[in-house]
Residue, then its C-alpha position, 0 to 999 in steps of 0.5 A: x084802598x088795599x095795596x095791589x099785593x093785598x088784593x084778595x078777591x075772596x074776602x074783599x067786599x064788592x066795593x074794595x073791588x071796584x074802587x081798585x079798577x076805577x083806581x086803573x082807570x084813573x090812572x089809565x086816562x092820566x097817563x097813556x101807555x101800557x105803563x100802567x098795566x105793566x106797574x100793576x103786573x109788577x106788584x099784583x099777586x092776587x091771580x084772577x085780577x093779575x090774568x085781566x090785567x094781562x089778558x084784557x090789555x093785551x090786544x087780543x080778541x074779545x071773544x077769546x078774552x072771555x074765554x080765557x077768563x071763563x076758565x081762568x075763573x073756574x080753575x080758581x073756584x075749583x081750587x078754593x072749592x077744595x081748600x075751603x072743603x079741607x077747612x071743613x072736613x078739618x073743623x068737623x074733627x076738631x068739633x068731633x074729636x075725630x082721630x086725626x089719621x082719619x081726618x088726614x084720610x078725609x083730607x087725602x080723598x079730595x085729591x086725585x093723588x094725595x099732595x104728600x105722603x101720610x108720613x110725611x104729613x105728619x112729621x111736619x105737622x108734628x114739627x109745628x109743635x116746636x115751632x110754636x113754643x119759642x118765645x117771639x116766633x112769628x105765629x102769624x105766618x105758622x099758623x096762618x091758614x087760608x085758600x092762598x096756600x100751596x095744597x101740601x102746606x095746607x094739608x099740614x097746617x090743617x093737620x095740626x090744628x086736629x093734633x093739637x086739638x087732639x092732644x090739648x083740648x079743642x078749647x086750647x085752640x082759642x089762643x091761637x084765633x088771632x092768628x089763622x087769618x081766614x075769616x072761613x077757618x076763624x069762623x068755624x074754629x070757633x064756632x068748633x072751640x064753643x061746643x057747637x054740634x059737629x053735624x051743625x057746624x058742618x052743615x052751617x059751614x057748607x052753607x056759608x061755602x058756597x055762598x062765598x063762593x058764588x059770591x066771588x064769580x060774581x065778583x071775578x064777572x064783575x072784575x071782567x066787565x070793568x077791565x074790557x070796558x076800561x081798555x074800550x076806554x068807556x067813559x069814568x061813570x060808565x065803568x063806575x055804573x058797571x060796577x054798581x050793576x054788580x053790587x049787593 
């Protein structure tokens, strides 16, 4: 099972999910207390699973529990609807040889106001193209590119990569796939770097979007339903049949 600092309830699959849970409650019935609750607290970074831990444990009303994870949930999926539609527009330039001023455009219109200024984006996506070359540099952390990013450090990682692309040819951009970690971006970048049609792989990568994404509400459901019945203290295989209830 992944480390509580691993969790990731966009790309893990149901059952990772569901073993963390039973996992608490193992735990839970072992040892009484909020002691468990307050370790996880300590140690979880994903936000939606670290909002139950601190909401369905705290005492507070059912009703509102719900509530509260309701709007935690669709704050979330707003986010990773934006970042995931970045991607997108990100990966249509690469397939297009778009200039990447207009992409940068693109990416600036899925905000209200733009995260950083357009200058200011491109000096630092410029400043990647150094980053990159010395030898022994950590790759996985510069070119790492997934929803868990701050949006301004998104933007410009996603601008570079149109850069590069721009400059180097799309297909240079393969040496870097080992380094991107979402398996969203990694798909489409390759998909990108083997010539596929730009129409089509956006059209392919809307798809694969939202079904991710109701994907995850599924699974964030899943997640509330086990932790209100976890503090309700129902039995081991009850929570376990809530579980499978969810699963594909």
């Amino acid at each position: 099972m992944a480390k509580p600092q691993d969790l990731d309830i966009l790309e893990m699959p149901f059952e990772g999910l569901a073993a963390y849970w039973l996992s608490v409650k193992k735990l839970m019935d072992t040892r009484k207390g909020r002691a468990v609750i307050d370790e996880e607290m300590a140690t979880i970074g994903e936000p939606y699973i670290r909002h139950l831990l601190d909401t369905a444990f705290s005492g507070m009303e059912r009703g509102l529990i719900r509530r509260l994870a309701r709007a935690k949930r669709e704050t979330l999926l707003g986010q990773y609807h934006r970042k995931i539609d970045l991607m997108r527009v990100v990966l249509y330039a690469i397939a297009s040889g778009e200039n990447p001023r207009i992409t940068l455009v693109r990416m600036d219109s899925k905000f209200p106001h733009p995260p950083l200024s357009e200058e200011r984006a491109f000096d630092m996506a410029t400043a990647m193209f150094d980053a990159i070359r010395p030898r022994g540099v950590d790759l996985n952390t510069l070119l790492s590119v997934d929803h868990k990013l701050e949006f301004d450090r998104l933007v410009v990682k996603l601008l570079f990569f149109t850069m590069y692309a721009r400059r180097e040819g799309k297909q240079s951009l393969e040496r870097f796939l080992p380094y991107t970690r979402s398996r969203y971006f990694t798909e489409g970048l390759s998909l990108a770097i083997d010539n596929f049609e730009p129409d089509f792989l956006v059209n392919h990568l809307e798809q694969i979007r939202d079904q991710t994404l109701a994907e995850t509400a599924r699974k964030m459901e899943m997640a509330l339903e086990m932790a209100l019945a976890i503090n309700a203290k129902v039995p081991y295989d009850d929570v376990f049949r809530i579980a499978r209830a969810y699963m594909p």
